[in-house]
N, CA, C and O atoms as a Maestro MAE file, in Angstrom:
{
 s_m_m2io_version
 :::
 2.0.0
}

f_m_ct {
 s_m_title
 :::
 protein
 m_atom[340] {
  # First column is atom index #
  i_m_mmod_type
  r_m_x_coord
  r_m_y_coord
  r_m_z_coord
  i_m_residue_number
  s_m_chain_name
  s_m_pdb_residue_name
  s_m_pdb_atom_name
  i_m_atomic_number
  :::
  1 25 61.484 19.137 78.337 1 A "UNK " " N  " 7
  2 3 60.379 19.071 79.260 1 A "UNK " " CA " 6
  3 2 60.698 18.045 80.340 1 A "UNK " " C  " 6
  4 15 61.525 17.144 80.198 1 A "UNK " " O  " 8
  5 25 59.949 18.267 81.463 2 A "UNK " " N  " 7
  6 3 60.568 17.386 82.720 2 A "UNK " " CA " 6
  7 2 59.695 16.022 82.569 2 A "UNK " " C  " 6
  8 15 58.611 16.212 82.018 2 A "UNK " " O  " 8
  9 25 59.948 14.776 82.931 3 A "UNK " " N  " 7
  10 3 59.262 13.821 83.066 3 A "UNK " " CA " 6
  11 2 59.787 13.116 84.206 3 A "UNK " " C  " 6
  12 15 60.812 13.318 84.857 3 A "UNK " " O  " 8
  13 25 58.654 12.026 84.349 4 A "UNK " " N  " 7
  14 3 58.552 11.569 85.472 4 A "UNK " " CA " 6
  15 2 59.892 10.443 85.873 4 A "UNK " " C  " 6
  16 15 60.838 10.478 85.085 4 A "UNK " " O  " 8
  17 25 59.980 9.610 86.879 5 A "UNK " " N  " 7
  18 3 60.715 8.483 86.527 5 A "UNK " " CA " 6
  19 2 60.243 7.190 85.356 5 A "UNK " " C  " 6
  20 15 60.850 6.377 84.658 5 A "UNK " " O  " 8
  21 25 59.268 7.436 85.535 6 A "UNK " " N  " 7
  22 3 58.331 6.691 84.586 6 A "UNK " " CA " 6
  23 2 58.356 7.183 82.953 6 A "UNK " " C  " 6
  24 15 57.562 6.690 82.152 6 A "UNK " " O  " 8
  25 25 59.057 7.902 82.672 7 A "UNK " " N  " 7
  26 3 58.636 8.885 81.407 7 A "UNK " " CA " 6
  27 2 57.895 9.514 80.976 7 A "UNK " " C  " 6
  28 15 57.977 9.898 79.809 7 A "UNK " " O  " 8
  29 25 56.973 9.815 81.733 8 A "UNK " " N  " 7
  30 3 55.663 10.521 81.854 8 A "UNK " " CA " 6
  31 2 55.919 12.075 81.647 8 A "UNK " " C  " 6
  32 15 56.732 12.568 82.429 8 A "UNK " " O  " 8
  33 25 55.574 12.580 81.084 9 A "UNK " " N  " 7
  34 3 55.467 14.221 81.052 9 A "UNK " " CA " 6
  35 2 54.626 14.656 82.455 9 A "UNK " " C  " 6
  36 15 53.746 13.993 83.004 9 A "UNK " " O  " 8
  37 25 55.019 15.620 82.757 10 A "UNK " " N  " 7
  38 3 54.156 15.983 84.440 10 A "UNK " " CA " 6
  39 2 54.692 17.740 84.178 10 A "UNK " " C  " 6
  40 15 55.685 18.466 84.204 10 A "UNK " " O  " 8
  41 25 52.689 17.731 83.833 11 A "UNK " " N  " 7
  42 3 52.736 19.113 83.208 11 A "UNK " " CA " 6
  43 2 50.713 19.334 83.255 11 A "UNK " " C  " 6
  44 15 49.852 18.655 82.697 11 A "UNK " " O  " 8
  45 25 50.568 20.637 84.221 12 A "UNK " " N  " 7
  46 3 49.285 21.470 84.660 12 A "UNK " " CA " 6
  47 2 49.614 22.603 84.098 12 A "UNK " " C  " 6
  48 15 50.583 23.344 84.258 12 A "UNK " " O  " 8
  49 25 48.153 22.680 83.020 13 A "UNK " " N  " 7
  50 3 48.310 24.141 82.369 13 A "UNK " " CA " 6
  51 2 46.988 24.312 82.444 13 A "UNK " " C  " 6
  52 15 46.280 23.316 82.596 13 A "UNK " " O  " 8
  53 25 46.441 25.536 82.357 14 A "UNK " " N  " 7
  54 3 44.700 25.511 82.071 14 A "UNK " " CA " 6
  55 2 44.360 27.160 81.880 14 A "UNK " " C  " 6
  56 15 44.837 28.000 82.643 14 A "UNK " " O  " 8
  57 25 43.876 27.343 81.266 15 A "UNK " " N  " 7
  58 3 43.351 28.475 80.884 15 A "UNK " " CA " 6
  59 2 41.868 28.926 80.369 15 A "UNK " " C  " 6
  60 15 41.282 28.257 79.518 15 A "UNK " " O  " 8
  61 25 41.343 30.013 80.895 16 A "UNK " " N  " 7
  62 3 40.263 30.911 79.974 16 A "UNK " " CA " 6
  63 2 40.046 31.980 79.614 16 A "UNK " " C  " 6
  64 15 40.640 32.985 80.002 16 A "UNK " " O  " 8
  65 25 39.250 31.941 78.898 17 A "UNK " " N  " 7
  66 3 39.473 33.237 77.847 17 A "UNK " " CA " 6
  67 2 38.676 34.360 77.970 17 A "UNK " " C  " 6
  68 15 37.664 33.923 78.518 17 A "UNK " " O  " 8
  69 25 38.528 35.529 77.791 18 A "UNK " " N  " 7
  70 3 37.088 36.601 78.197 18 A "UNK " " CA " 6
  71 2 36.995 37.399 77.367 18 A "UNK " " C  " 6
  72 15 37.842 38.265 77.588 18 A "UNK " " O  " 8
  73 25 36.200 37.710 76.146 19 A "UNK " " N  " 7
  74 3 36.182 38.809 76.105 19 A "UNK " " CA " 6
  75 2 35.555 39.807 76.397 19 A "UNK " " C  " 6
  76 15 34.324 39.794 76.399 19 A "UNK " " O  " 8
  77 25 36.396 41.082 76.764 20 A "UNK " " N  " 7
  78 3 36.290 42.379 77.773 20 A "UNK " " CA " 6
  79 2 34.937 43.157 77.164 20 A "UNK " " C  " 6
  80 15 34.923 42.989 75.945 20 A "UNK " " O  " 8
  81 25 33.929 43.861 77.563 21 A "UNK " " N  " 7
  82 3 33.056 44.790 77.036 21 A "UNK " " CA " 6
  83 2 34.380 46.312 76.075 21 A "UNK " " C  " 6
  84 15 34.158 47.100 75.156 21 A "UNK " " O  " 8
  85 25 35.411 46.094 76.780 22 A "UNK " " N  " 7
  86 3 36.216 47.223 75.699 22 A "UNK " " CA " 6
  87 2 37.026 46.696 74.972 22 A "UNK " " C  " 6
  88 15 38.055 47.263 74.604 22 A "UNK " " O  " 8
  89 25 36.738 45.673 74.686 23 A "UNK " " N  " 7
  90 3 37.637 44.798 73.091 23 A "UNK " " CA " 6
  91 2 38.783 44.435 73.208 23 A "UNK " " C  " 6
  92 15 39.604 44.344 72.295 23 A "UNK " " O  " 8
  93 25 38.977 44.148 74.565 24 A "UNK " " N  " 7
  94 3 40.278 43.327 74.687 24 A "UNK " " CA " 6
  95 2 40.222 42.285 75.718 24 A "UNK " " C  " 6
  96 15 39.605 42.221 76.781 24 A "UNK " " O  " 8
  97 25 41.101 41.418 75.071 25 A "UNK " " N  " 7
  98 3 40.528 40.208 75.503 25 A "UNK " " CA " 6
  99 2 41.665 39.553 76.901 25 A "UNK " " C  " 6
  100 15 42.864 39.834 76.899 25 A "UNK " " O  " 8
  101 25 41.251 38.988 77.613 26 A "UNK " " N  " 7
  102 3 42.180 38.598 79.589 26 A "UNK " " CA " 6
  103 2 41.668 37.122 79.388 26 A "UNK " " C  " 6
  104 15 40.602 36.509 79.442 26 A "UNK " " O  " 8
  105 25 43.567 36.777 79.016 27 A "UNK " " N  " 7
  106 3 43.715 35.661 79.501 27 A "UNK " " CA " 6
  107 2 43.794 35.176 80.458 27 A "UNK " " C  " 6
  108 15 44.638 35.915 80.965 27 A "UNK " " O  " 8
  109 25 43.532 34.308 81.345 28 A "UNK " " N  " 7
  110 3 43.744 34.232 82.469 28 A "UNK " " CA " 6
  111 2 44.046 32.137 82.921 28 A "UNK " " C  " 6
  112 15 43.390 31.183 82.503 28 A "UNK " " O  " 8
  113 25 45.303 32.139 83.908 29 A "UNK " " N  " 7
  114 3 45.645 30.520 83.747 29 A "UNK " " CA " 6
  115 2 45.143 30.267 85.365 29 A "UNK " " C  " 6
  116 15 44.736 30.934 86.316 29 A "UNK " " O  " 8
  117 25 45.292 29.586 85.202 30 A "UNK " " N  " 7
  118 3 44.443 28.667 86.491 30 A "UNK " " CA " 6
  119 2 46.276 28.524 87.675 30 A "UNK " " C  " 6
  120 15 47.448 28.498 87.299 30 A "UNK " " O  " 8
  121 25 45.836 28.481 88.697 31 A "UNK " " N  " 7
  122 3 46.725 28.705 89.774 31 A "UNK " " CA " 6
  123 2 46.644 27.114 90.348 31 A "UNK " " C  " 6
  124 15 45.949 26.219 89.867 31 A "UNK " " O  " 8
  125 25 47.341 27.039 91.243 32 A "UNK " " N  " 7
  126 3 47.790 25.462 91.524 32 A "UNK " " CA " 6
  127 2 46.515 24.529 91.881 32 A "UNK " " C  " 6
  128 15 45.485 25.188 92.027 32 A "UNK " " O  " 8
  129 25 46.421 23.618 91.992 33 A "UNK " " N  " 7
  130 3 45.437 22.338 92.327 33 A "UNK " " CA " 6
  131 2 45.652 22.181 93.672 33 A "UNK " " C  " 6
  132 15 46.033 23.074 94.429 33 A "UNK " " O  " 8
  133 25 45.304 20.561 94.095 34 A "UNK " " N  " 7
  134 3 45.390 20.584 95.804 34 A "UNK " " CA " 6
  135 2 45.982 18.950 95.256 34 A "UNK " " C  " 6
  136 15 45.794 18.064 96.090 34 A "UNK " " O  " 8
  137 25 46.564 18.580 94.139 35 A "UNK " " N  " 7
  138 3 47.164 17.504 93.896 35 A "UNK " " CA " 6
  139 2 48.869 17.548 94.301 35 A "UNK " " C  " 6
  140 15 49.522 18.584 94.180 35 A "UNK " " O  " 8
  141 25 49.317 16.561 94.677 36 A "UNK " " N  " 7
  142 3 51.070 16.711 95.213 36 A "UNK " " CA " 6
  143 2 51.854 16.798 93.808 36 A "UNK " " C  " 6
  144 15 53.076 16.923 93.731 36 A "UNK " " O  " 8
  145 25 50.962 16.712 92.688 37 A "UNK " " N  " 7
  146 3 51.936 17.062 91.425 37 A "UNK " " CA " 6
  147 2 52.133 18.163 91.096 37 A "UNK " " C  " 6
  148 15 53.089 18.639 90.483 37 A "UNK " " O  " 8
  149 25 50.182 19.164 91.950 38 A "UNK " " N  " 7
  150 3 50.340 20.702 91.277 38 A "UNK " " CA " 6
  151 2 51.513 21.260 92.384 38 A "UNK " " C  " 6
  152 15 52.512 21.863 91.992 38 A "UNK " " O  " 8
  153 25 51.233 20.954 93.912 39 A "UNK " " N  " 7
  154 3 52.735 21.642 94.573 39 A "UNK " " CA " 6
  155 2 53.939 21.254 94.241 39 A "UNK " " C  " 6
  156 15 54.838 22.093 94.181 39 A "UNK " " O  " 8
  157 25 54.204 19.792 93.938 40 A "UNK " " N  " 7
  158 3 55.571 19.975 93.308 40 A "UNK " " CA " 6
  159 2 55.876 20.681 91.948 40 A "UNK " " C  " 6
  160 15 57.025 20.704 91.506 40 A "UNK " " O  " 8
  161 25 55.094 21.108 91.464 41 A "UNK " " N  " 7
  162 3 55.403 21.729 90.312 41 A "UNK " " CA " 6
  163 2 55.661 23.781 90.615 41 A "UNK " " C  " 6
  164 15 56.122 24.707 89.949 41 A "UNK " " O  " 8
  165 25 54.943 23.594 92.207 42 A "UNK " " N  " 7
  166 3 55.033 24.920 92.683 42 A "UNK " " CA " 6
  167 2 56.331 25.074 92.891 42 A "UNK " " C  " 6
  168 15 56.869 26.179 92.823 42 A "UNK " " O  " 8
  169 25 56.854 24.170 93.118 43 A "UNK " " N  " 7
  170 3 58.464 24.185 94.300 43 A "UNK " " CA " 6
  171 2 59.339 23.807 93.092 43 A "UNK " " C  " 6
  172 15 60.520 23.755 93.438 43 A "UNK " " O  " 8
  173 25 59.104 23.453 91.454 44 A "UNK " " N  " 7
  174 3 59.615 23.674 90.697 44 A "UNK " " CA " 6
  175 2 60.343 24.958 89.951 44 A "UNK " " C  " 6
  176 15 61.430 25.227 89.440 44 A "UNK " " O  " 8
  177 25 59.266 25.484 90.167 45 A "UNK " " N  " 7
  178 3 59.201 26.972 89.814 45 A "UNK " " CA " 6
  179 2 60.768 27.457 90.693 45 A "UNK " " C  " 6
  180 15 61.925 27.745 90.387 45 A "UNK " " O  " 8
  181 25 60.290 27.381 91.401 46 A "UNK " " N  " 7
  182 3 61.412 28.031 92.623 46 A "UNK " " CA " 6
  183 2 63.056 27.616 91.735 46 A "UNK " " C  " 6
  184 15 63.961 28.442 91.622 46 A "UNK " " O  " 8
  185 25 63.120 26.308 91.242 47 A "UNK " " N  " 7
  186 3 64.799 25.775 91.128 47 A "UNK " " CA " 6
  187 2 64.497 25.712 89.962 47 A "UNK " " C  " 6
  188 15 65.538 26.146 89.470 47 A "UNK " " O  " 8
  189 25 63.693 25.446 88.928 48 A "UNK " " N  " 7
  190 3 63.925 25.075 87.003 48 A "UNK " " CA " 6
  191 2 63.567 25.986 86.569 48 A "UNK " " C  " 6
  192 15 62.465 26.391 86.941 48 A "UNK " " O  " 8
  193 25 64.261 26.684 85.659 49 A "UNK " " N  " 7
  194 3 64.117 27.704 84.401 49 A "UNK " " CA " 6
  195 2 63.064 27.512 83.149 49 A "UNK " " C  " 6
  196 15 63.685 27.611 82.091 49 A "UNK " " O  " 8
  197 25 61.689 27.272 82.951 50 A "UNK " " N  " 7
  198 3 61.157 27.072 82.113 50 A "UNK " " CA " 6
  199 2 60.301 25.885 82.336 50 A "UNK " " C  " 6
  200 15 60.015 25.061 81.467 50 A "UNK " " O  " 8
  201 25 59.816 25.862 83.896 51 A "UNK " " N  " 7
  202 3 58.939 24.253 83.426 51 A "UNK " " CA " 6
  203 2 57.742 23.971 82.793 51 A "UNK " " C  " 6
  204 15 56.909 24.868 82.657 51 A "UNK " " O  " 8
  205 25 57.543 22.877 82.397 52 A "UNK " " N  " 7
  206 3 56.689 22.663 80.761 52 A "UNK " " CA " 6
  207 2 55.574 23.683 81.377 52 A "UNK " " C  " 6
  208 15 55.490 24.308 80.320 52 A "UNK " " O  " 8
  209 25 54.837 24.223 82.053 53 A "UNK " " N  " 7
  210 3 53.561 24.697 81.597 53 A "UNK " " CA " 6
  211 2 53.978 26.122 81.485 53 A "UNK " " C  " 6
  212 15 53.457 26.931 80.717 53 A "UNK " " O  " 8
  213 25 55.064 26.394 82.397 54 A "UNK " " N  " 7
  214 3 55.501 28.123 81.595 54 A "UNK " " CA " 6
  215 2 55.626 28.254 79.980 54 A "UNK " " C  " 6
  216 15 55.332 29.144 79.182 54 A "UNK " " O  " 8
  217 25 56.199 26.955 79.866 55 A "UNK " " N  " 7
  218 3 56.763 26.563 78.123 55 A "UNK " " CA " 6
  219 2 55.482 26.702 77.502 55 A "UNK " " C  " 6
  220 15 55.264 27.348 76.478 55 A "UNK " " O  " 8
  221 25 54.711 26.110 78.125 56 A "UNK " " N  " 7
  222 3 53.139 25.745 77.306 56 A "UNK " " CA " 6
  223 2 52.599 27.363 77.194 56 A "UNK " " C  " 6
  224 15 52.406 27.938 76.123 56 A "UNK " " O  " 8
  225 25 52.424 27.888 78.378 57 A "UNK " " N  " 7
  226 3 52.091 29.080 78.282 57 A "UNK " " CA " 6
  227 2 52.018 29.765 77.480 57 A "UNK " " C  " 6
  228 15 51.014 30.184 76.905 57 A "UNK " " O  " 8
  229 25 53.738 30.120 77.223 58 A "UNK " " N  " 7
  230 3 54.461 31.031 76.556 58 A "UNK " " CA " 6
  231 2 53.846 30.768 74.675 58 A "UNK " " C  " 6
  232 15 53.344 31.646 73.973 58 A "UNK " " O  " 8
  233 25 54.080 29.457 74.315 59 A "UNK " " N  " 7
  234 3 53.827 28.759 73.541 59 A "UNK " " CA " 6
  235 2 51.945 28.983 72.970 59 A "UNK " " C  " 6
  236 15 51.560 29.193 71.820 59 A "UNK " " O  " 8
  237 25 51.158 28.853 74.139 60 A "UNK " " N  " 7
  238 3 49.394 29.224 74.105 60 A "UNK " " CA " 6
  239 2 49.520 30.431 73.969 60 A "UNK " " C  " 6
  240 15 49.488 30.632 72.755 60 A "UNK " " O  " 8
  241 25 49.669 31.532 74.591 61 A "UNK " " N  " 7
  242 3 49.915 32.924 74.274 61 A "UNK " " CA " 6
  243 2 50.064 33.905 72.833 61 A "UNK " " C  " 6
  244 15 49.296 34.657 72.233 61 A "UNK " " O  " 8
  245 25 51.923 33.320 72.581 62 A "UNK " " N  " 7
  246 3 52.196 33.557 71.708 62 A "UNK " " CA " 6
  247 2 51.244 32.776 70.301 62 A "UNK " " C  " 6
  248 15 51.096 33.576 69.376 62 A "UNK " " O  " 8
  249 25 50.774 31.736 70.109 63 A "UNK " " N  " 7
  250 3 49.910 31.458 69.185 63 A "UNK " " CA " 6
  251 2 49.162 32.249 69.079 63 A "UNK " " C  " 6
  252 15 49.099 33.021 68.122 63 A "UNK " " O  " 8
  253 25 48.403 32.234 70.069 64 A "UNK " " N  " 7
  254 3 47.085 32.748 70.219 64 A "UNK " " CA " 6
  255 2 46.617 34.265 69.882 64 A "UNK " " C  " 6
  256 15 45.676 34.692 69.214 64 A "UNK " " O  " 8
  257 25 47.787 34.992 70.705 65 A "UNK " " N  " 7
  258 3 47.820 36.737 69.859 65 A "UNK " " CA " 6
  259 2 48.326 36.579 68.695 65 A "UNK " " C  " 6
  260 15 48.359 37.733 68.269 65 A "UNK " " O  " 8
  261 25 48.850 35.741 67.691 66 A "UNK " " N  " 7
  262 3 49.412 35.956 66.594 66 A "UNK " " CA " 6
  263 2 48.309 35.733 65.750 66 A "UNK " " C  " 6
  264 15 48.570 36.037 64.586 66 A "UNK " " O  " 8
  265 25 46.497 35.060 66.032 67 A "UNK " " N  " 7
  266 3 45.653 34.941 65.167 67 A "UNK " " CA " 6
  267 2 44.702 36.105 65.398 67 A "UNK " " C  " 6
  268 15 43.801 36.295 64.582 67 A "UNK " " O  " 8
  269 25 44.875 37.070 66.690 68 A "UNK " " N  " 7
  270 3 43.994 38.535 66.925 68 A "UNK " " CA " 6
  271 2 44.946 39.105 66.456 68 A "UNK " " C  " 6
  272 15 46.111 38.772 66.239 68 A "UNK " " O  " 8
  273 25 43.862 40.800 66.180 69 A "UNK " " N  " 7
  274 3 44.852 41.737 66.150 69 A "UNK " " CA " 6
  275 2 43.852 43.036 67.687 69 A "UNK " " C  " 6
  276 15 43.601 44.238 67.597 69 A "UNK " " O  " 8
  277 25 43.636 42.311 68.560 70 A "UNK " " N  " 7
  278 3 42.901 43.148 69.693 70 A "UNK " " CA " 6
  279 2 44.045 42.951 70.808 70 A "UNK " " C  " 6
  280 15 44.778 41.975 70.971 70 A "UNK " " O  " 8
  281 25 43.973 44.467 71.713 71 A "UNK " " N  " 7
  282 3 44.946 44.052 73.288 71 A "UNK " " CA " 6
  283 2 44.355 42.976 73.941 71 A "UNK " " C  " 6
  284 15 43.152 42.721 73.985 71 A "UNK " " O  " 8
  285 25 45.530 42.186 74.588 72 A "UNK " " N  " 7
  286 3 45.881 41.416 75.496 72 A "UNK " " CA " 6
  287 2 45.893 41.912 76.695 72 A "UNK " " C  " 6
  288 15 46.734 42.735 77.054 72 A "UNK " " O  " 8
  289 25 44.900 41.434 77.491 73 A "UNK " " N  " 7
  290 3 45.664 41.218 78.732 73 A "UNK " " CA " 6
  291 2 45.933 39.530 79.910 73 A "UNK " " C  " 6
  292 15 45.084 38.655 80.076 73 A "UNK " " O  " 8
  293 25 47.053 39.557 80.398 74 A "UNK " " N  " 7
  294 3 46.957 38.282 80.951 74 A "UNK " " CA " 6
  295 2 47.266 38.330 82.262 74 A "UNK " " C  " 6
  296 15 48.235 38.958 82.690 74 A "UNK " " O  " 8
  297 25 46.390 37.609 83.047 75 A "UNK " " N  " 7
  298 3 46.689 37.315 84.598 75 A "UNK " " CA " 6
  299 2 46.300 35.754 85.447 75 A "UNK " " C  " 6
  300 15 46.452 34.621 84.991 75 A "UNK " " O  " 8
  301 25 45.879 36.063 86.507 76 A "UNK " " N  " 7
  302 3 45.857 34.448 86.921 76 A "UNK " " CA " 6
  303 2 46.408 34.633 88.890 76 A "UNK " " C  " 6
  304 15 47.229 35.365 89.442 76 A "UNK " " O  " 8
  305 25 45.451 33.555 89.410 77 A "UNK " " N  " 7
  306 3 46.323 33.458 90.699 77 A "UNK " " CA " 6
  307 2 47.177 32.559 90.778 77 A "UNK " " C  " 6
  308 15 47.066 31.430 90.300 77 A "UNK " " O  " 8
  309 25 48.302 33.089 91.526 78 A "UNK " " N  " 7
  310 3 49.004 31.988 92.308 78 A "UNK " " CA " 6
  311 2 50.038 31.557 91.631 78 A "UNK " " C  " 6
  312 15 51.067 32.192 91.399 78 A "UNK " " O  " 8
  313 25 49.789 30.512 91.317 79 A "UNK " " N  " 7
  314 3 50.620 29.812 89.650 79 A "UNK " " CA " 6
  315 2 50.418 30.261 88.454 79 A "UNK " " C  " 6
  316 15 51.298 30.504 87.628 79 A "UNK " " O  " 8
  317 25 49.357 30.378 88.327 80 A "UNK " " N  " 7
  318 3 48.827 31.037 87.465 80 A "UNK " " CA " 6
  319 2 49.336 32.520 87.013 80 A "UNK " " C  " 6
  320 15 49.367 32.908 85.845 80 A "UNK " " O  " 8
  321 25 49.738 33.292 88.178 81 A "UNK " " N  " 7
  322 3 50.074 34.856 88.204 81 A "UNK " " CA " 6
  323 2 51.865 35.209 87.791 81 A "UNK " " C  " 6
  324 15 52.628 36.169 87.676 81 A "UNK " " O  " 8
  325 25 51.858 33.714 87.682 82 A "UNK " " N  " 7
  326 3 53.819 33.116 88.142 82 A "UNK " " CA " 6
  327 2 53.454 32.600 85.938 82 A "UNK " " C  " 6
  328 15 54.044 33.128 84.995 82 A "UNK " " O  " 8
  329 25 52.671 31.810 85.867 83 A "UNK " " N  " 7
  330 3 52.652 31.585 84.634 83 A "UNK " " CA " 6
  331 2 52.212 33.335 83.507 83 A "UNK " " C  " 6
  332 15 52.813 33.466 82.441 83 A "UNK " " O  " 8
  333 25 51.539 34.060 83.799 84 A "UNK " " N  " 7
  334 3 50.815 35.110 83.146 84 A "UNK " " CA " 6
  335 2 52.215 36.133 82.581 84 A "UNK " " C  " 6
  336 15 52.266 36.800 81.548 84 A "UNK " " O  " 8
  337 25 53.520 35.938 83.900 85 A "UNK " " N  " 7
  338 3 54.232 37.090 83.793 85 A "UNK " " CA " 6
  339 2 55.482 36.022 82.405 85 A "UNK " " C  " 6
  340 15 56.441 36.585 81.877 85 A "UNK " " O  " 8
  :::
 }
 m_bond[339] {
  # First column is bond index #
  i_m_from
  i_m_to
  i_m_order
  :::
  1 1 2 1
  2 2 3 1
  3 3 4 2
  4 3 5 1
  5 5 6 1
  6 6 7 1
  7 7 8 2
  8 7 9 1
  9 9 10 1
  10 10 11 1
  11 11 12 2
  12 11 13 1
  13 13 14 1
  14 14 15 1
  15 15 16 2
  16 15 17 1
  17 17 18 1
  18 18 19 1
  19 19 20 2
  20 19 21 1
  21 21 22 1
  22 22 23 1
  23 23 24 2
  24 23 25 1
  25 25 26 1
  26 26 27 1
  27 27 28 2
  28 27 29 1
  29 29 30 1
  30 30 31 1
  31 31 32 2
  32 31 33 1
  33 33 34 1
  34 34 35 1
  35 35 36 2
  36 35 37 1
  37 37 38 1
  38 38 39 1
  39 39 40 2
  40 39 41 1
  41 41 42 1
  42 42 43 1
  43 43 44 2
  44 43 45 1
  45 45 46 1
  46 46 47 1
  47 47 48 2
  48 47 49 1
  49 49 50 1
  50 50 51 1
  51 51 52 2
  52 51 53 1
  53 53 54 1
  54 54 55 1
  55 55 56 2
  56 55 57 1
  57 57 58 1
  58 58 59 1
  59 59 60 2
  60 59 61 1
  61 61 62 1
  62 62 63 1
  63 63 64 2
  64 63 65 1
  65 65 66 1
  66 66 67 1
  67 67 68 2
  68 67 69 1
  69 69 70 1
  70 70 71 1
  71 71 72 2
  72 71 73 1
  73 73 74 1
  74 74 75 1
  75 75 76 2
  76 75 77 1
  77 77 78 1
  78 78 79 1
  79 79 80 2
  80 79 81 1
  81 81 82 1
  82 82 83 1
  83 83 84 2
  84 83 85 1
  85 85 86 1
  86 86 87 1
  87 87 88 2
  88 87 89 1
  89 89 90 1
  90 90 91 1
  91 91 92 2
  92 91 93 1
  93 93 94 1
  94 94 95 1
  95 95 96 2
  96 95 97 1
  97 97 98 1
  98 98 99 1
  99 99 100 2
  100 99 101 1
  101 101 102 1
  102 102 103 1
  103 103 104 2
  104 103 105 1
  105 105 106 1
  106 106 107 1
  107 107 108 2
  108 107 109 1
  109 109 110 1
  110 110 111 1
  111 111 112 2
  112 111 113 1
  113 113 114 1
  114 114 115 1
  115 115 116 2
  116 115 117 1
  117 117 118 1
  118 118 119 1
  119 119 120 2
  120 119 121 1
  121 121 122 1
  122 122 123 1
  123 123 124 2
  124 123 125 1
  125 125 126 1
  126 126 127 1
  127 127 128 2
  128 127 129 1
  129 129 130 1
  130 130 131 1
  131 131 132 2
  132 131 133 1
  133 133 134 1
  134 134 135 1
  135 135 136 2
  136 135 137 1
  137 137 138 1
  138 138 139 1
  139 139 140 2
  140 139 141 1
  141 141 142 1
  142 142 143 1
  143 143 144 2
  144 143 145 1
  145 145 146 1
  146 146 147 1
  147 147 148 2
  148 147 149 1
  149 149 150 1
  150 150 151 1
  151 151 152 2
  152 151 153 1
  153 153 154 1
  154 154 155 1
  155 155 156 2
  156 155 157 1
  157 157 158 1
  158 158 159 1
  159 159 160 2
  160 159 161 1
  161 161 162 1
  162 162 163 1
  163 163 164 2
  164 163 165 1
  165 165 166 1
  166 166 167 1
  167 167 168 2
  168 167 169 1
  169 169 170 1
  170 170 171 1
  171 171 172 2
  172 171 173 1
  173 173 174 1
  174 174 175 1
  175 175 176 2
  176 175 177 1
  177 177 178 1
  178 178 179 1
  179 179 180 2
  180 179 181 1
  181 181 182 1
  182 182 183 1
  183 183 184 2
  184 183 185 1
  185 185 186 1
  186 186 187 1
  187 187 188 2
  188 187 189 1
  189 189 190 1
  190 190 191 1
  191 191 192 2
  192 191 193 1
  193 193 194 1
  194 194 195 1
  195 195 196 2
  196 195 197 1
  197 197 198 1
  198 198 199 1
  199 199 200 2
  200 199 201 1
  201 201 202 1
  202 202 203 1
  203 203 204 2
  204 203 205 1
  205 205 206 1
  206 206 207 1
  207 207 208 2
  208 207 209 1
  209 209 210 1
  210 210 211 1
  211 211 212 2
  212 211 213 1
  213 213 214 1
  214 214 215 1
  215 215 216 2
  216 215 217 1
  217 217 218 1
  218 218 219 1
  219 219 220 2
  220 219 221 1
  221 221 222 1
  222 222 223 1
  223 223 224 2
  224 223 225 1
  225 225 226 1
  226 226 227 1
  227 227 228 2
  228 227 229 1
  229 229 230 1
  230 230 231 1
  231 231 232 2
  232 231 233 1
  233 233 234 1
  234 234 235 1
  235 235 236 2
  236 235 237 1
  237 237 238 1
  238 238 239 1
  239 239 240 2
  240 239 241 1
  241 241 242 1
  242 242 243 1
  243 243 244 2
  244 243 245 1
  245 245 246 1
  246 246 247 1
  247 247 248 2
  248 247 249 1
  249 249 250 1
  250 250 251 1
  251 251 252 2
  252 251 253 1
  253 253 254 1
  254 254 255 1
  255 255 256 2
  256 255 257 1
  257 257 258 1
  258 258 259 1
  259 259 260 2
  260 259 261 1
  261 261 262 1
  262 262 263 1
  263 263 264 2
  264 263 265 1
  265 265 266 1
  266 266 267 1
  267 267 268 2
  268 267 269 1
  269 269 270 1
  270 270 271 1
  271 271 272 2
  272 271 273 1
  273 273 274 1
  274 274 275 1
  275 275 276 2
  276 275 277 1
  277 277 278 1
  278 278 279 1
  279 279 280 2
  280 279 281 1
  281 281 282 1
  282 282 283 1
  283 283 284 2
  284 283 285 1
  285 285 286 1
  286 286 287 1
  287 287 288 2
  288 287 289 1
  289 289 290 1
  290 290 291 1
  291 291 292 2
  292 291 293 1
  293 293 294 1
  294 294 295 1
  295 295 296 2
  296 295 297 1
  297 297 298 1
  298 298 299 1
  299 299 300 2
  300 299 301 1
  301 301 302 1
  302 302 303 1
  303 303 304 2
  304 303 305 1
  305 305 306 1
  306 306 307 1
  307 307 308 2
  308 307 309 1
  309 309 310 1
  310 310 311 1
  311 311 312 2
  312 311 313 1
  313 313 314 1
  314 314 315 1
  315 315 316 2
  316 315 317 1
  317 317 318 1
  318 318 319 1
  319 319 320 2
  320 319 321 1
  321 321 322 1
  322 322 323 1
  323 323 324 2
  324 323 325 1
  325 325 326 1
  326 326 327 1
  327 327 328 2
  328 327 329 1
  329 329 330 1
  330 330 331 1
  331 331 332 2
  332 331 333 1
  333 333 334 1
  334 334 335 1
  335 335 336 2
  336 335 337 1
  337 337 338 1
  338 338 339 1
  339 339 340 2
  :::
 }
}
């Protein structure tokens, strides 16, 4: 995971949950902030393979369908739409 110079972890994840009137449930992650940590983490995306909140994602996801047995669906703007895929 990336950290700061400081050792700080520097990591935006956020998500909610819905469930659908046809029994499946849309995840959906929250798209960038208006903080200079959420755009640098935009312009991360672009050059690092896996940064922590894709990790987190992947990680919230996969938990999370492994305790349903209903379809998934997941989306999100922005960052969010960059985290969903």
């Amino acid at each position: 995971m990336s950290k700061s110079r400081w050792g700080v972890q520097e990591i935006q994840f956020a998500a909610v949950i819905f469930l659908l009137s046809d029994q499946t449930i849309f995840l959906s992650f929250r798209g960038t902030d208006n903080t200079l940590i959420g755009w640098k983490k935009d312009l991360n995306i672009c050059f690092i393979g896996g940064i922590p909140s894709q990790i987190a994602t992947a990680r919230y996801a996969t938990e999370f369908t492994c305790k349903l047995n209903i379809p998934l669906r997941l989306g999100g703007h922005s960052k969010g739409g960059n985290l969903s895929i």
